[in-house]
C-alpha positions as CSV (number, residue, x, y, z in Angstrom):
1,X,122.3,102.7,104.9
2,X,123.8,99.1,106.3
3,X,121.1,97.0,104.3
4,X,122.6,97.2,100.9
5,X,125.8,95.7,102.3
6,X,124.9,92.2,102.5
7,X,121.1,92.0,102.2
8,X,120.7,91.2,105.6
9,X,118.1,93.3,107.5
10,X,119.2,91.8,110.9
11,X,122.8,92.6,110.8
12,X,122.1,96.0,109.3
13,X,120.0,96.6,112.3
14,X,122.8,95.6,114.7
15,X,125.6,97.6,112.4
16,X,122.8,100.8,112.5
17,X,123.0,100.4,116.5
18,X,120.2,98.5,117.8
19,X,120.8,95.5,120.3
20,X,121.4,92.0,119.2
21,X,118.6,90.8,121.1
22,X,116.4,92.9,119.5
23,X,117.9,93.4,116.0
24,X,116.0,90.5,114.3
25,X,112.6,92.2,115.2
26,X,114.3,96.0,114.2
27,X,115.9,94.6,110.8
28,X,112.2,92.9,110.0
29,X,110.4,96.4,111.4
30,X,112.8,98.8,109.3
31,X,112.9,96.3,106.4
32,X,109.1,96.2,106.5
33,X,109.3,100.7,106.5
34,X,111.8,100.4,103.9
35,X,109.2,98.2,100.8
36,X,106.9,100.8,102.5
37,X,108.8,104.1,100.9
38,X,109.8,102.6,98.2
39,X,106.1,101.6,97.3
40,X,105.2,105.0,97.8
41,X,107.7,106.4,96.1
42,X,106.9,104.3,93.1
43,X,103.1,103.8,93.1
44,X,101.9,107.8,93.9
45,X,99.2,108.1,91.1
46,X,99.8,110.4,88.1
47,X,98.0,113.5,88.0
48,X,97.1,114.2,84.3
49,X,99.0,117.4,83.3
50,X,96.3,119.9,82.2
51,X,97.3,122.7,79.1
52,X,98.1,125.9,80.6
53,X,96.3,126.9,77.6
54,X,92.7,125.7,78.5
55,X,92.5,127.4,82.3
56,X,92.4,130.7,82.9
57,X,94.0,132.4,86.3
58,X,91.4,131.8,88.4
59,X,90.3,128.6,87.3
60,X,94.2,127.4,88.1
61,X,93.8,129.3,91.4
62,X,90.1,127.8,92.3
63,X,92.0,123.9,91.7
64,X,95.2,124.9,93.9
65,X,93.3,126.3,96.1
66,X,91.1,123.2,96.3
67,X,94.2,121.1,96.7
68,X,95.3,123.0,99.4
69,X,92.3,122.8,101.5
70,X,92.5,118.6,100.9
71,X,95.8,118.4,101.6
72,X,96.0,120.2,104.9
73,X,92.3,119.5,105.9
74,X,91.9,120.8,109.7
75,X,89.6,117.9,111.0
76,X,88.7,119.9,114.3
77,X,86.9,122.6,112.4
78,X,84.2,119.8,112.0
79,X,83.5,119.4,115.6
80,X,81.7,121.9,117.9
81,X,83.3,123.0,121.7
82,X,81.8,119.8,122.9
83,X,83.5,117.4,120.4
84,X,79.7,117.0,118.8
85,X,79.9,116.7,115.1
86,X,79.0,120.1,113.2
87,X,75.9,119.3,110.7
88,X,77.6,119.1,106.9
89,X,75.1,122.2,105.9
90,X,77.1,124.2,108.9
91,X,80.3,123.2,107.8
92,X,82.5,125.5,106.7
93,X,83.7,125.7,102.5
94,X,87.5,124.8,104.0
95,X,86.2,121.8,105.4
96,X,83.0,120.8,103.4
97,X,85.2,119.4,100.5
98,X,87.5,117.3,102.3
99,X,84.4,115.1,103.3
100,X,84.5,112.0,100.4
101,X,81.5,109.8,102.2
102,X,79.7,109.9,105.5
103,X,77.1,107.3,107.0
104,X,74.4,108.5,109.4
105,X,72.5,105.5,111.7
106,X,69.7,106.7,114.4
107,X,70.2,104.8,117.5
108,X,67.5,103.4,119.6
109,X,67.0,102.1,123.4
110,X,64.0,99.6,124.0
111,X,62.5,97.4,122.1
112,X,59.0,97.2,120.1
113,X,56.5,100.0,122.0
114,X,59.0,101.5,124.1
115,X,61.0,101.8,121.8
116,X,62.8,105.4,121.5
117,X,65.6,107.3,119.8
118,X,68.4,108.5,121.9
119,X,70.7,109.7,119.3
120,X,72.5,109.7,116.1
121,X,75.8,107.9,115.3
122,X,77.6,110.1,112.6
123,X,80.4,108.2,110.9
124,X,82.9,110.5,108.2
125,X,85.3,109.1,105.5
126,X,87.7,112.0,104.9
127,X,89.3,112.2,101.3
128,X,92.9,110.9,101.6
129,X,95.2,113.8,102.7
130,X,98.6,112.0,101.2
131,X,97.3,111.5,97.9
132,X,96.2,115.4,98.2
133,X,99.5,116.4,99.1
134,X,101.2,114.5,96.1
135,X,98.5,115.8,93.7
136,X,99.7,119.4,95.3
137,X,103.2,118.2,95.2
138,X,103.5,117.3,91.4
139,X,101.2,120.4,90.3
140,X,103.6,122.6,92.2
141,X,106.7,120.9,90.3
142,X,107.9,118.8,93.3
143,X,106.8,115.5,91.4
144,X,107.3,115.3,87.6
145,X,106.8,112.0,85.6
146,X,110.1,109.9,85.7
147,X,111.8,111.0,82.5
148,X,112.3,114.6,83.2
149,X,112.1,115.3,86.2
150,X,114.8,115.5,89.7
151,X,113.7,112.7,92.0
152,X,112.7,113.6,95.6
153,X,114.7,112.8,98.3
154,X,112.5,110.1,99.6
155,X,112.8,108.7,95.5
156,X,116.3,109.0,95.7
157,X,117.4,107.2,98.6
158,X,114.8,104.3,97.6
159,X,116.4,104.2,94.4
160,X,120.2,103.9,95.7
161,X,119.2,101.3,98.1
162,X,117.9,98.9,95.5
163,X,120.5,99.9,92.6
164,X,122.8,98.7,95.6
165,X,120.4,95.5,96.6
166,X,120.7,94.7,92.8
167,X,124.5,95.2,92.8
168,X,125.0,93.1,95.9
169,X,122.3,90.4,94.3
170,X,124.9,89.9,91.2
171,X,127.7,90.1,92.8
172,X,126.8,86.8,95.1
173,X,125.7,85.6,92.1
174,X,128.7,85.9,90.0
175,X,130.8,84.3,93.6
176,X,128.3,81.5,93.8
177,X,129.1,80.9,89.8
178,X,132.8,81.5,89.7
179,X,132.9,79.3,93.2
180,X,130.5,76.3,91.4
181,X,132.7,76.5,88.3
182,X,136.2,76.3,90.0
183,X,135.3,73.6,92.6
184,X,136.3,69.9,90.7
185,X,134.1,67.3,90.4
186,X,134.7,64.0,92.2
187,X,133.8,61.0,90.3
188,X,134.0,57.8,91.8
């Protein structure tokens, strides 16, 4: 962790290793990964806690169960041995529920009278896998709302990087005060 020292994602790059030729694109790349976790960590969307007392077993099982074929979603089990898209009837109750939209267009060669189908173009929108694996992730305990819960790793290490962003933030900031406070003025 070499950005918190000084804020400055070039030199942490060239203090984490990487060359000085390239550390000005690396600092910018990892910088750019960095807002990226800590985004994540911070925007995952709530998943409204349900009483225990309202579901029975299976009904708890049936919605795990559901989550788990989301989350880890085999996207080859919708394709025949030729790579040809299986119809959604044929699809199989695994797979069938991962499917959030699809858009089917009949495609044509010629124009006017000889004009003829040759095919269909079968376009799937697959329901988000991430956001299924955090839903999975806070039911199974993993993610909890901020006040009582343990932060995940990934939370964690986003959270001591910018308590130590902050801390280097005020600390220039209190330097740049004491300096402009103890340097005299000249009048003329």
């Amino acid at each position: 962790m070499e950005f918190p020292n000084d804020l400055n994602a070039t030199q942490a790059a060239i203090r984490a290793g990487y060359s000085k030729k390239t550390a000005n694109e690396q600092g910018a790349r990892l910088f750019k990964m960095l807002k990226q976790h800590v985004s994540t960590a911070v925007s995952v969307p709530a998943v409204p806690a349900i009483p225990l007392v309202d579901q029975s077993k299976d009904d708890l099982q049936r919605f795990l169960t559901r989550l788990n074929q989301l989350a880890y979603v085999d996207v080859r089990k919708m394709f025949d041995s030729h790579n040809n898209a299986i119809d959604i009837p044929d699809l199989s109750d695994d797979v069938a529920p991962a499917i959030a939209g699809f858009e089917i267009t009949e495609e044509f060669e010629g124009h006017g009278a000889e004009r003829k189908s040759i095919g269909f173009t079968k376009k799937f929108k697959l329901v988000d896998p991430l956001a299924a694996i955090m839903a999975l992730g806070k039911v199974r305990g993993y993610y909890q709302e901020k006040d009582d819960r343990k932060q995940s790793p990934l939370e964690a290490v986003a959270t001591e990087t910018l308590l130590a962003m902050k801390a280097a933030i005020e600390q220039r900031q209190q330097a740049r005060l004491a300096q402009s406070t103890s340097t005299p003025s000249h009048e003329t």
